[in-house]
C-alpha positions in Angstrom: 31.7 73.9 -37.7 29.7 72.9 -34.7 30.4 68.7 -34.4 27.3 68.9 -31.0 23.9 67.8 -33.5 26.0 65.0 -34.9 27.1 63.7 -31.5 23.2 64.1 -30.3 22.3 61.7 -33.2 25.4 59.4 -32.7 24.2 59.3 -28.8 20.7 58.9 -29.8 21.4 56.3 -32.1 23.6 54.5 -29.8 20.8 54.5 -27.6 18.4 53.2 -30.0 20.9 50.1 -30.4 21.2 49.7 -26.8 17.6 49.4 -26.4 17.3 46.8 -29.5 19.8 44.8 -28.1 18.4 44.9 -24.8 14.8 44.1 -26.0 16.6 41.2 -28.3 17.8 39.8 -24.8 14.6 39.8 -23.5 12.8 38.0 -26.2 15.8 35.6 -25.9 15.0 34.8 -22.2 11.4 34.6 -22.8 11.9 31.9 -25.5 14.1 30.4 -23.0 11.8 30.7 -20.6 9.5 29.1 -22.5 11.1 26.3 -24.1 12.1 25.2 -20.5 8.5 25.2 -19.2 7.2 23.4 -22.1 9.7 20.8 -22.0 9.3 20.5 -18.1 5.6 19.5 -19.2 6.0 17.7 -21.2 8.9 15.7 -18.9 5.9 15.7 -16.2 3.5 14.8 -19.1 5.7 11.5 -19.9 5.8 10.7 -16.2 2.4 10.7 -15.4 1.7 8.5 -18.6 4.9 6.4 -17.5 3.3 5.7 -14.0 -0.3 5.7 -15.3 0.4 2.6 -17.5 2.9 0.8 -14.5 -0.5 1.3 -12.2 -2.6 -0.6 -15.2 0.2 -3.4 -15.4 0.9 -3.7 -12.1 1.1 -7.6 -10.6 0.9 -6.1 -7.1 -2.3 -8.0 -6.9 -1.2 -11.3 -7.7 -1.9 -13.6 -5.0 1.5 -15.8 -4.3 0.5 -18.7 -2.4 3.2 -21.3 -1.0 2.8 -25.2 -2.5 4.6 -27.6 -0.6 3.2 -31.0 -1.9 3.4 -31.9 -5.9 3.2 -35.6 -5.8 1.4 -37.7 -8.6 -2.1 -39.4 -7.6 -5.1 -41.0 -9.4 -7.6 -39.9 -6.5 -9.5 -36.3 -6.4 -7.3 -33.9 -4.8 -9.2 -31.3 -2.5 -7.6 -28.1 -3.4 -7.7 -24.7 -1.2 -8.2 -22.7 -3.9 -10.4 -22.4 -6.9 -8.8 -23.0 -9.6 -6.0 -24.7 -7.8 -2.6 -22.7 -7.9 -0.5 -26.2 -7.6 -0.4 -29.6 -5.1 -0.6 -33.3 -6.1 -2.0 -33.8 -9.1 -2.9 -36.7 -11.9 0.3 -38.2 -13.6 -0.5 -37.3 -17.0 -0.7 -33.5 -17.8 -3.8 -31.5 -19.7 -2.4 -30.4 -23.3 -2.5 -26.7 -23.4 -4.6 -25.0 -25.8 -8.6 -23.8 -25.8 -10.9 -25.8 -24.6 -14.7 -25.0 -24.6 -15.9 -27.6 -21.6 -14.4 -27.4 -17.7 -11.1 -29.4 -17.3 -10.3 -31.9 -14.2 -8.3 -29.6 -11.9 -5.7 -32.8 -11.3 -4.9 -32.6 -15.1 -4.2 -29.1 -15.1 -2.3 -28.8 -11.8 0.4 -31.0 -13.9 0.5 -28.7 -16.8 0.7 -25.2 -14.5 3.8 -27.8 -12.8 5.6 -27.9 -16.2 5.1 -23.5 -16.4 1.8 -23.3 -17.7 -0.9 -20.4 -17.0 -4.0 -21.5 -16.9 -7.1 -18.8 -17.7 -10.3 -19.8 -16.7 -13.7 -17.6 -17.1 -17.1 -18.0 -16.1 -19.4 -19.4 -18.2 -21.8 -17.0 -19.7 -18.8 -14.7 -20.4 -19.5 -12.0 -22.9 -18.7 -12.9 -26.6 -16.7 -9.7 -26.8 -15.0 -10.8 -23.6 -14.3 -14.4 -24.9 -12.9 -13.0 -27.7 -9.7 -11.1 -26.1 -9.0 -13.7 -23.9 -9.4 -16.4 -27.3 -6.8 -13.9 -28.9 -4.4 -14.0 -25.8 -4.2 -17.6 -25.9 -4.2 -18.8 -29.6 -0.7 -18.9 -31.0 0.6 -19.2 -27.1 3.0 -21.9 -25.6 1.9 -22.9 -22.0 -1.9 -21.7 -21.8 -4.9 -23.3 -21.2 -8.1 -21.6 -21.9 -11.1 -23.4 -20.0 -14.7 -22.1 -18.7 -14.6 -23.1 -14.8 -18.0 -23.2 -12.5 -18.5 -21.0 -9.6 -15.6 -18.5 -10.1 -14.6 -15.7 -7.7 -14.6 -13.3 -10.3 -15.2 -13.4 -14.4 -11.3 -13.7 -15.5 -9.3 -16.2 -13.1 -5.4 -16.3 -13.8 -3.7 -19.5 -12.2 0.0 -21.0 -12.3 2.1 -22.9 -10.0 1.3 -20.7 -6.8 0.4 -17.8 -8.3 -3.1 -16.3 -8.7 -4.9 -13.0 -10.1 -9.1 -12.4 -10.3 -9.8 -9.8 -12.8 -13.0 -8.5 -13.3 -12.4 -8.2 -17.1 -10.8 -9.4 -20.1 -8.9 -6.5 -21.4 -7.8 -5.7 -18.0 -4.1 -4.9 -19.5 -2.7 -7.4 -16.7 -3.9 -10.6 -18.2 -0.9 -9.7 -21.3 1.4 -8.8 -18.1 0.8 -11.7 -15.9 0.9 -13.8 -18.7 4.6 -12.8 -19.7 5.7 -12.7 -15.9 4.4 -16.2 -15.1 4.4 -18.5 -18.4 7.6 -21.0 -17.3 7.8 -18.2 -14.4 10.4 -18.2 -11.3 8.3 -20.4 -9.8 8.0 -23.2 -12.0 8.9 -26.3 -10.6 9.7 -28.1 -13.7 9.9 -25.4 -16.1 9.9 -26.1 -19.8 8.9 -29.9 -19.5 6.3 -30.7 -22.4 2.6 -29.0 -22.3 1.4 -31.3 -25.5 1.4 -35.2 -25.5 -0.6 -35.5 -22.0 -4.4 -35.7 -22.4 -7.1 -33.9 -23.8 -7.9 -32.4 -27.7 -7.8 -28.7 -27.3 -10.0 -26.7 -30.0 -6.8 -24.7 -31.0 
């Protein structure tokens, strides 16, 4: 009996295997392939968003300015900047809270000395604008909320020689400077009392 037609199908069936298992390899790879480009965008997708939001919260901005006098005075104190950063200042400290009228600078220099962060806007503000910075202060240790004449710029953020001008409320670095300089680094009596000095705030 002649074994050759059985050995052509055998051989063309080994073929057909070979091929299967060859395209199976392929469609392997590709998924592979795949899988590895769509996670490498999504890696690069993450980064971008990671350095996107550091840009939005960066304090490279802040101002840092170097206070070398904090003594206690009853006079007006002439201050270089506006709103003061720090310098001599009135013995009793402004309780932080809101306030709705301007504050005397000497009052708050004392407060920003015990780790306060003082937020001052211009008057005229938006209502929509108020009310972000109302929400960042309210239920906050440390801030005083104040309109202030004559501002550089609508949103002014002040502590003990530190200082950022924001041209907006929700600028997401009012939240950052906020946590970096509340009782910051550069606090020279940090976590001395911000309540029993003078003033009634609204909240």
């Amino acid at each position: 009996m002649d074994d050759k037609p059985h050995g052509t199908v055998r051989e063309r069936l080994s073929a057909l295997q070979e091929q299967q298992r060859r395209a199976e390899s392929r469609r392997r790879l590709l998924v592979i392939g795949a899988s590895l480009l769509a996670g490498g965008g999504l890696v690069a997708a993450a980064t971008i968003l990671i350095l996107q939001d550091r840009a939005r919260t960066s304090l490279d901005a802040v101002q840092t300015i170097n206070v070398t006098q904090r003594n206690h005075t009853e006079n007006p104190v002439s201050y270089p900047q506006s709103p003061p950063v720090g310098g001599d200042h009135a013995p009793a400290w402004q309780n932080c809270g809101v306030y709705t009228e301007p504050l005397r600078n000497e009052n708050v220099v004392h407060s920003q000395e015990h780790g306060a962060v003082w937020i001052a806007y211009r008057p005229g503000l938006p209502k929509e604008q108020l009310d972000i910075l109302l929400e960042q202060s309210r239920g906050r240790d440390f801030v005083l909320l104040s309109p202030y004449a004559n501002l550089s710029a609508p949103v002014v953020l002040s502590s003990w020689g530190k200082q950022l001008k924001l041209d907006s409320a929700d600028d997401p670095r009012l939240v950052a400077y906020l946590r970096a300089n509340i009782n910051g680094p550069g606090t020279p009596e940090p976590g001395a009392s911000c309540s029993g000095g003078v003033g009634e705030p609204s909240t």
